[in-house]
C-alpha positions as CSV (number, residue, x, y, z in Angstrom):
1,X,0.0,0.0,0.0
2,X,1.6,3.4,-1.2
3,X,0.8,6.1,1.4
4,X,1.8,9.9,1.3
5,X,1.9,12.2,3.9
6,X,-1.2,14.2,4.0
7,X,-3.5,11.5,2.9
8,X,-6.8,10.3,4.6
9,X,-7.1,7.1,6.4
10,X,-9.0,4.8,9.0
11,X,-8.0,2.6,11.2
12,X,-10.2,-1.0,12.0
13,X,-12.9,-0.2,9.1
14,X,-15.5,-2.8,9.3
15,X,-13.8,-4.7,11.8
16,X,-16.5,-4.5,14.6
17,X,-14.0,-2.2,16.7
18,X,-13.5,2.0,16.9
19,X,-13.5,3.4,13.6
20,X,-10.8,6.4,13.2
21,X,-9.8,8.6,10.7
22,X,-6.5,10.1,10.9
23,X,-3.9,11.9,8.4
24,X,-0.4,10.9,7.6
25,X,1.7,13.4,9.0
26,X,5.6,11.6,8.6
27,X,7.0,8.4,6.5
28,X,10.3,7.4,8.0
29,X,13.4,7.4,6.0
30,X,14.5,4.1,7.0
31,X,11.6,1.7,7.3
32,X,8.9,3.7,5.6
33,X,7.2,3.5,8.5
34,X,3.6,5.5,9.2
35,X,2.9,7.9,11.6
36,X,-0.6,8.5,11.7
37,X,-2.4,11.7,13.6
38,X,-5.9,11.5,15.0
39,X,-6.1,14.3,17.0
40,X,-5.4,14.0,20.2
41,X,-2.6,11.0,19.9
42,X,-0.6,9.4,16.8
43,X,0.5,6.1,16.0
44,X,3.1,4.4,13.7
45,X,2.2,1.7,11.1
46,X,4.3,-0.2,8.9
47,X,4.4,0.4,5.4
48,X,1.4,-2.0,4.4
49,X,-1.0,-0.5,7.0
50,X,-0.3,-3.2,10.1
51,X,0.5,-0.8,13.7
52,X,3.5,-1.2,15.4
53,X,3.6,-2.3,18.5
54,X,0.8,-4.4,20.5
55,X,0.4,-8.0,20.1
56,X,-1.8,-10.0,17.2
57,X,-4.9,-9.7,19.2
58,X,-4.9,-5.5,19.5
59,X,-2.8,-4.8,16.6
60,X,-4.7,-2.2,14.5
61,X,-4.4,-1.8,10.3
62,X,-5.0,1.6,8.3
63,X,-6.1,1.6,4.8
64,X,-6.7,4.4,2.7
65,X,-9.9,6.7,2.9
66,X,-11.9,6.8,0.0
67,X,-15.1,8.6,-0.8
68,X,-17.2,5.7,-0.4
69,X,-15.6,4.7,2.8
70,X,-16.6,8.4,4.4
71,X,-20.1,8.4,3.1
72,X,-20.9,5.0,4.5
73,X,-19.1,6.1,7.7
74,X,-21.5,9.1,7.5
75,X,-24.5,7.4,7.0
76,X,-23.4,4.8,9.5
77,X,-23.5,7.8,12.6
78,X,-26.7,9.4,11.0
79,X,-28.1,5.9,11.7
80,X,-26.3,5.6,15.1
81,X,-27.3,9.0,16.2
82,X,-31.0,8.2,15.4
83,X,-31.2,5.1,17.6
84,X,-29.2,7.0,20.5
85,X,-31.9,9.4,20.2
86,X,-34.8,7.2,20.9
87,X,-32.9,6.0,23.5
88,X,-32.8,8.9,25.8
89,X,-36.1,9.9,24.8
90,X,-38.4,8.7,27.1
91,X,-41.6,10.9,27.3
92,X,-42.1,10.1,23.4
93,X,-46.1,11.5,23.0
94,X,-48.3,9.2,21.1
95,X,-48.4,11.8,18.1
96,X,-44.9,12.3,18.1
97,X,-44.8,8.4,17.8
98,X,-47.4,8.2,15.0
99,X,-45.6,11.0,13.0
100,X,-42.2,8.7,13.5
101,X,-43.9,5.4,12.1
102,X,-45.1,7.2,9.1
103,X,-42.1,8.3,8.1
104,X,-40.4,4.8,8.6
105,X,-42.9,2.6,6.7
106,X,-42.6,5.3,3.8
């Protein structure tokens, strides 16, 4: 996997675990190793994606981001936000519900 520094990527997509984005902020010299940013920590990855570090069971793996990727991503916390919503909302009023169900079985 060629990476660049600047680029897009997650970490762990579809893998059932946190989803990340990050950007490529340094490639070493001698391994071609990584170094990812996501804000508020980084971490190094090899040159095809795997982290450094960690054993086989927590080991992470970048791959590029694509438009697809972030549109599903998107969609994915639309839909996530949603159910969290009816969640905490508790004193849901019998119109408000009937308004609800007619926009789902549109």
């Amino acid at each position: 996997m060629e990476f660049k520094i600047g680029d897009k990527v997650i970490r762990n997509y579809r893998s059932g675990y946190l989803t990340s984005i990050g950007t490529v902020v340094n490639i070493t010299k001698k391994r071609g190793d990584v170094v990812i940013d996501y804000g508020n920590y980084k971490e190094t990855y090899t040159s095809n994606g795997w982290q450094r570090g960690g054993d086989i069971w927590s080991r992470s793996r970048i791959q590029l981001l694509t438009p697809e990727i972030e549109e599903e991503i998107l969609q994915g916390n639309l839909i996530k936000k949603c159910r969290d919503t009816f969640e905490k909302k508790k004193d849901l009023t019998a119109d408000q519900a009937e308004r609800i169900l007619e926009i789902l079985n549109e």
